[in-house]
C-alpha positions, -999 to 999 in steps of 0.1 A, spaced: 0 0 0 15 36 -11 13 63 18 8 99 -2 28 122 20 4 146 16 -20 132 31 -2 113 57 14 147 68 -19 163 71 -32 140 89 -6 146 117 -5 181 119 -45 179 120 -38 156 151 -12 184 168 -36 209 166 -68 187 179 -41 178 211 -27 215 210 -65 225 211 -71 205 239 -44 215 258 -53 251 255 -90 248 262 -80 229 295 -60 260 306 -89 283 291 -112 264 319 -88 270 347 -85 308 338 -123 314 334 -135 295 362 -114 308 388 -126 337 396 -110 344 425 -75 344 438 -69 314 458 -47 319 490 -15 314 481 -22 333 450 -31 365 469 4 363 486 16 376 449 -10 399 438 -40 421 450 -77 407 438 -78 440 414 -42 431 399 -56 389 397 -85 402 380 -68 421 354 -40 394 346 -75 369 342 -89 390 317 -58 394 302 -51 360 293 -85 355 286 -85 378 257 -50 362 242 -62 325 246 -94 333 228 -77 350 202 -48 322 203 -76 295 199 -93 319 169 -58 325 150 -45 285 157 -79 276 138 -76 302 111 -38 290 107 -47 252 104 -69 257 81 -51 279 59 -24 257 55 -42 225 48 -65 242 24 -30 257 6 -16 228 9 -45 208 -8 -52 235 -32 -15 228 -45 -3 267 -39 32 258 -35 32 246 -72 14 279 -83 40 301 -64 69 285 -80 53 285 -112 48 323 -106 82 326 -94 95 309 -123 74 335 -148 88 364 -128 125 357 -136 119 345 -173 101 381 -181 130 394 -171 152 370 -190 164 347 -164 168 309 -161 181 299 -124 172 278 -95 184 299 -74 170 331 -85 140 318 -84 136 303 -51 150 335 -38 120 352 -61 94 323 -42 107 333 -6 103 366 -14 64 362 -28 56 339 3 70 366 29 51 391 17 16 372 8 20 355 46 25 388 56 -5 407 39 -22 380 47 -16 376 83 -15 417 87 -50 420 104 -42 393 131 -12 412 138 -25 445 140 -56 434 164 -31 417 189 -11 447 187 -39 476 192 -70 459 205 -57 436 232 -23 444 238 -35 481 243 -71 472 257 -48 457 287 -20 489 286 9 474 273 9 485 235 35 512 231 35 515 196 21 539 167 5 526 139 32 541 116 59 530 140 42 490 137 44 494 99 79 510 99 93 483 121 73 457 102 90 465 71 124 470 85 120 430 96 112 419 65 142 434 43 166 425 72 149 392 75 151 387 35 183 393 33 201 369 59 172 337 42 188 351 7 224 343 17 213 314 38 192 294 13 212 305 -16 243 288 -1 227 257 10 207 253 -21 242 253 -42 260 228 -9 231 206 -14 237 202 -56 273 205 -55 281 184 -24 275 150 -38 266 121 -13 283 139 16 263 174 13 246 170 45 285 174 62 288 202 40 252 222 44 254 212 84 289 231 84 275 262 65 245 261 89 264 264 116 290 284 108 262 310 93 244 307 131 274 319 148 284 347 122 246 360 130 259 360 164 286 374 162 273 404 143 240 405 157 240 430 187 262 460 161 245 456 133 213 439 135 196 447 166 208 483 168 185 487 136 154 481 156 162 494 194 184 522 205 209 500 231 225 526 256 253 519 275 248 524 313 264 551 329 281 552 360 253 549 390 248 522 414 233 501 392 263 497 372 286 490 397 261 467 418 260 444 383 296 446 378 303 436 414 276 405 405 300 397 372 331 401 391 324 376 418 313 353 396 342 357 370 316 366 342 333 384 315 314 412 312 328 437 288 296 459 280 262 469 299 227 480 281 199 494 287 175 490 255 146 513 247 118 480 250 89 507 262 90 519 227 70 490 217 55 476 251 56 479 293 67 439 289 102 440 311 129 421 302 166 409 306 191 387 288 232 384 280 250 379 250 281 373 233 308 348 228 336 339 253 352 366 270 334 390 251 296 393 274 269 416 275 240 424 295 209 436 283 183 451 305 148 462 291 142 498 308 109 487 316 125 463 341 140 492 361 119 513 387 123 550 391 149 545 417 178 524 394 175 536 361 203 552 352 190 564 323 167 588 344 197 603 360 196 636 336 169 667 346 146 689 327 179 705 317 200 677 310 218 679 344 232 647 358 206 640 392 215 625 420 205 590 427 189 577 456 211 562 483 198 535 503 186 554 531 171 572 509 150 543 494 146 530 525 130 562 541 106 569 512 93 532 508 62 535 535 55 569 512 59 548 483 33 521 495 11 547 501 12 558 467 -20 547 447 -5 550 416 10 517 418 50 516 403 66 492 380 97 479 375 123 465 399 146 480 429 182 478 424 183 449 447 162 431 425 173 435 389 209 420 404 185 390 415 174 388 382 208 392 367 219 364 394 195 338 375 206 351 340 242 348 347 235 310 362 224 305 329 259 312 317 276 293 350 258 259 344 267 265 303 226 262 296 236 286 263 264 262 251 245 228 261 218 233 241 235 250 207 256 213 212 228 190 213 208 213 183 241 203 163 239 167 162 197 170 156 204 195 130 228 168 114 209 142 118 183 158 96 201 168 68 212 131 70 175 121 61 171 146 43 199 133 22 177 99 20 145 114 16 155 136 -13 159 100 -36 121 97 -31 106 117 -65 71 104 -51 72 127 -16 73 156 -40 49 143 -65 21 141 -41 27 178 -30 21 186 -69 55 185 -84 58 162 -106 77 173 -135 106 197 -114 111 189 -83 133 220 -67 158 219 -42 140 247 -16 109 229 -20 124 193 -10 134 216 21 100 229 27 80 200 25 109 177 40 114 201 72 77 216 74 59 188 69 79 154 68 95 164 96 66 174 117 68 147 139 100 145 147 102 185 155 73 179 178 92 156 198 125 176 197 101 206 210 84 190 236 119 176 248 135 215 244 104 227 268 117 196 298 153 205 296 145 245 294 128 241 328 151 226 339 173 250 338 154 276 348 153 258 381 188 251 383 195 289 379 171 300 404 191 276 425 222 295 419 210 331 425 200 320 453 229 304 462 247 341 456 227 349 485 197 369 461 171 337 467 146 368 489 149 389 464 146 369 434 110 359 450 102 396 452 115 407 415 97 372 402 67 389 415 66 423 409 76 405 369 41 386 369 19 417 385 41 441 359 35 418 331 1 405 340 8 367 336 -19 350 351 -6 329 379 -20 296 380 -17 267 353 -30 238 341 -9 208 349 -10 191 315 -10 227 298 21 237 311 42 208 309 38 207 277 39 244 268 60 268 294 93 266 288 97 285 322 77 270 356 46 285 367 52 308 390 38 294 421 60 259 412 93 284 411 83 301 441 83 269 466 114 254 450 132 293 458 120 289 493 132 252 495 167 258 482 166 289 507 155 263 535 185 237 523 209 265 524 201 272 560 203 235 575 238 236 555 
């Protein structure tokens, strides 16, 4: 009996989104039924903020469940209706008009036609997450000019890195003979690092202005942290996130003994940010000392305008998790593993290439193009292998989120880190409690509540010790 791949790989990814469905509903349930905070739950937030973060998430799992419909359904009826064929037909028309004969050009012509169709087309789901709910619940910081500015900026800079990238291992893959997969697995990796390397000057700056922090507390506070942990930190950020939305943020980059640290200005409170140093007339303020902090934080509590952000205290707790990160080599570990899977696949890909019927059932019969073979092969073929490779990414990413919360709280920041951890899910309105089967399968960090107890155990170890 023949299998058509078609059909066989539709069948499966109808399956991942009935069980992806499923999974999300459950959660839906938990969120709409509970009303009210439970106990332990109004240790982290106030009923008002609870209530907020509910109808938060509310409003993004409904639309989640609307747009994961609408997205399953557009690519099984695109699929079925053969569209890949008709693009590369179309692709192939554009570059003869203009004289041109290449397999290459033309699947560079084909990427470019499916960006900006998948864009147009997915444009109005965009623009509702962005200014209906996203703005509905006060995070939205963006213009509509800005959102189409920024949009277009992503899709030259993204168009230009798959242009070198699939150009290269299209020509790997026809030159390389029966060892290509060494060869496109090489250029795969060797392009991932050279992205980068050059990522953080030339790529990100392009999108967010990243200021160097100035001397302030803060600054010397995190370069005390790096110090006593002999992280090589050679540059410190703060990036301009609230230009786009009041979701706080922080993360390190770089190779070697070359680290950076990134922090989102939306994760520092009016009393850190160094960047607030400066006056109406550009003088340099002072900052607050600690007694300072400590004098005004009754006043502060009093305050009904309720402030975001973290205290200094708390964005090196943060930092203290992000640089175990680096100190248990969970960056590294990872990149390792994805270079034997990534090998692997090019391995079978290799194999499946031979068969001329897995492209004949997805409608190409007479040409069968190397960027298509790596479509269908890697989208579709693949699916269930990358489901299995993703659900195993999700286990061993909580993992070590737990084993750096361990080790900030093993610099002595485990009090903190609670505090910062919660004034994150208030800030960010990330509705506290989870369905068991949902988020085993779907957070790649814990749920809150599970991170909180296993702070306060390691904090209870480290005292019998």
């Amino acid at each position: 009996m023949e299998i058509n791949y078609m059909y066989a790989s539709l069948v499966f990814l109808t399956l991942e989104f009935i069980w992806d469905t499923y999974l999300i509903l459950r959660q839906r349930r938990v969120t709409k039924e509970t009303r009210d905070p439970p106990e332990d739950v109004k240790k982290l937030m106030d009923k008002d903020t609870y209530v907020k973060s509910r109808l938060y998430s509310l409003d993004k799992i409904n639309f989640g469940i609307i747009k994961d419909v609408y997205d399953h359904f557009e690519t099984v009826g695109l699929t079925l209706g053969f569209c890949l064929v008709l693009l590369w037909n179309l692709s192939g028309s554009t570059i003869s008009y203009f004289g041109y004969s290449n397999e290459i050009l033309q699947s560079n012509v084909f990427l470019a036609e499916v960006t900006i169709i998948s864009f147009v087309i997915h444009l109005p789901w965009s623009l509702y997450r962005t200014f209906v709910i996203e703005e509905r619940h006060g995070f939205n910081k963006m213009t509509l000019g800005f959102f189409f500015k920024d949009s277009a900026k992503k899709i030259v800079v993204s168009q230009i890195i798959t242009t070198l990238l699939i150009s290269c291992l299209i020509y790997l893959i026809q030159w390389g003979g029966d060892y290509f997969f060494i060869y496109a697995w090489a250029f795969t990796f060797a392009f991932t690092l050279a992205i980068f390397f050059v990522y953080m000057d030339f790529i990100a700056p392009l999108f967010d202005k990243y200021t160097p922090v100035p001397e302030s507390p803060l600054r010397t506070a995190i370069e005390d942290l790096a110090k006593s942990i002999n992280f090589p930190l050679t540059k410190l950020y703060v990036v301009d996130g609230s230009k786009r939305s009041a979701h706080s943020n922080a993360f390190f980059f770089g190779f070697y003994k070359n680290k950076r640290i990134v922090l989102f200005d939306t994760l520092l409170d009016e009393s850190c940010n160094p960047l607030l140093g400066l006056d109406e007339t550009g003088k340099k303020k002072e900052f607050p000392s600690e007694e300072t902090s400590s004098e005004t934080k009754e006043d502060e509590h009093k305050d009904e305008k309720k402030k975001k952000g973290c205290s200094q205290d708390e964005v090196i707790a943060v930092l203290g998790h992000e640089l175990g990160h680096w100190y248990h080599g969970h960056v590294w570990k990872p990149m390792v593993l994805n270079q034997f899977i990534i090998l692997g696949m090019f391995y079978l890909f290799g194999i499946l290439l031979k068969n001329k019927q897995m492209l004949a059932d997805f409608g190409f019969t007479k040409e069968q193009p190397t960027l298509i073979a790596l479509l269908v092969i890697f989208q579709f073929i693949f699916s269930p292998i990358n489901r299995v490779f993703s659900a195993l990414s999700v286990f061993i990413t909580r993992c070590f989120e737990f084993q750096a919360d361990r080790f900030a709280v093993g610099l002595g920041h485990g009090a903190k880190l609670q505090d910062s951890l919660i004034k994150l899910v208030t800030d960010n309105l990330s509705f506290p409690l989870a369905d068991k089967l949902y988020s085993t399968f779907t957070f790649s960090h814990p749920p809150i509540l599970e991170r909180l107890e296993a702070i306060r155990a390691e904090m209870s170890n480290k005292k019998k010790d």
